[in-house]
C-alpha positions in Angstrom: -3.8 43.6 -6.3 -6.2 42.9 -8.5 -5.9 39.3 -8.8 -4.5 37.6 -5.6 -3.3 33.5 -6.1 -4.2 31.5 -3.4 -1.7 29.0 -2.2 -3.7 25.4 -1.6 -2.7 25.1 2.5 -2.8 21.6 4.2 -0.3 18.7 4.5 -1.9 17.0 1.4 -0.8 20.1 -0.2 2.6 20.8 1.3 2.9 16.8 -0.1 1.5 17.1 -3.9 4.4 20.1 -4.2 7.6 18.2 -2.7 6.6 15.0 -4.8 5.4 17.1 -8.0 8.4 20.1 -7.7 8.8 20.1 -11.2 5.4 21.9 -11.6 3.9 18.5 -13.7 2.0 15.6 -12.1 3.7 11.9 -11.9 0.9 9.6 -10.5 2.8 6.6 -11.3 5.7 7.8 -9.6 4.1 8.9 -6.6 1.9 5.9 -6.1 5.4 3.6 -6.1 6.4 6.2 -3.6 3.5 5.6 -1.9 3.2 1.7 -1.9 6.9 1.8 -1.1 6.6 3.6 2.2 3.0 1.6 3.7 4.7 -1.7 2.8 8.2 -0.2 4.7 6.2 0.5 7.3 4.8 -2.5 7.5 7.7 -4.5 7.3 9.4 -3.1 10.2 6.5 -2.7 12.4 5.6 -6.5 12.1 9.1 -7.6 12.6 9.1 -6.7 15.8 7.1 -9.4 17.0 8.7 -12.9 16.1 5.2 -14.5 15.3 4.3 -12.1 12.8 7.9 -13.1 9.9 6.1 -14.5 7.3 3.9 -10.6 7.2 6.9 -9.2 7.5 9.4 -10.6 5.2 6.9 -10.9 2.6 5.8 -7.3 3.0 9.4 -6.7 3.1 10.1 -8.1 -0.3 7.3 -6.5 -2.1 8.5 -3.2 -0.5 11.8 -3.6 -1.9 11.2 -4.6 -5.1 8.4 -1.7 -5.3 10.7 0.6 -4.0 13.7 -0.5 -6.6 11.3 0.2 -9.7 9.9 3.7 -8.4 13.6 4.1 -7.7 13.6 3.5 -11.7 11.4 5.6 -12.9 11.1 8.7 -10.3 11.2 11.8 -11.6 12.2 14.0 -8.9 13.8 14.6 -5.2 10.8 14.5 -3.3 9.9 11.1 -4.6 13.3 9.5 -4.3 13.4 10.6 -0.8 10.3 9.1 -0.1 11.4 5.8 -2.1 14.8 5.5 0.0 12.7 5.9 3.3 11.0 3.3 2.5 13.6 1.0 0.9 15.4 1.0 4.6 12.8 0.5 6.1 11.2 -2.5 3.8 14.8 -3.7 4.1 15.2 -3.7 7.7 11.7 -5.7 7.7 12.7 -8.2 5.6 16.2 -8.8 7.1 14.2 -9.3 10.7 11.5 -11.8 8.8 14.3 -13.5 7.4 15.9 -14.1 10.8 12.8 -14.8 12.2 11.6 -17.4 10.6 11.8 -16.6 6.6 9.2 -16.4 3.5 8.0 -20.4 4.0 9.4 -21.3 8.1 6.8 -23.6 9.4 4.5 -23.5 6.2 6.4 -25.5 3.9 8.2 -28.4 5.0 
């Protein structure tokens, strides 16, 4: 062959080609994907330690109302996989924070 294409190898590049499968680039999409899965991760990480609700419920909300947006405006599988990831798990978060303690408990009032 006179012309060989190289495949880019790596996990950064196994990720830019399940978010962008439709051949163009979304950077808007992907960074709510993104943002969506740290502040998921987040959530539920933090809520496992009572101390730590108003982090978590917080991060929570943000995660979920991120994740309801890029949920909007995605453009293809790979990004609404990664959005619903992170939607449970920004969920979960928040539910704990909530049960914890809540957005304000002990702050205000």
């Amino acid at each position: 062959m006179t012309q060989a294409v190289r495949q880019p190898r790596g996990p950064r590049a196994l990720l830019a080609a399940a978010l962008n499968s439709d051949g163009k680039s979304h950077p808007v999409e992907n960074t709510f994907a993104a943002v969506t899965v740290v502040l998921g991760g987040l959530a539920a990480i933090s809520s496992l330690w009572t101390g730590l609700h108003l982090l978590s419920s917080w991060s929570g909300l943000a995660g979920i109302l991120t994740g309801a947006w890029g949920q909007f405006i995605s453009a293809t599988t790979g990004e609404r996989f990664l959005l619903v990831i992170g939607l449970g798990a920004a969920a979960l978060g928040f539910f704990l924070g909530m049960a914890h303690g809540g957005l304000f408990g002990g702050v205000i009032g």
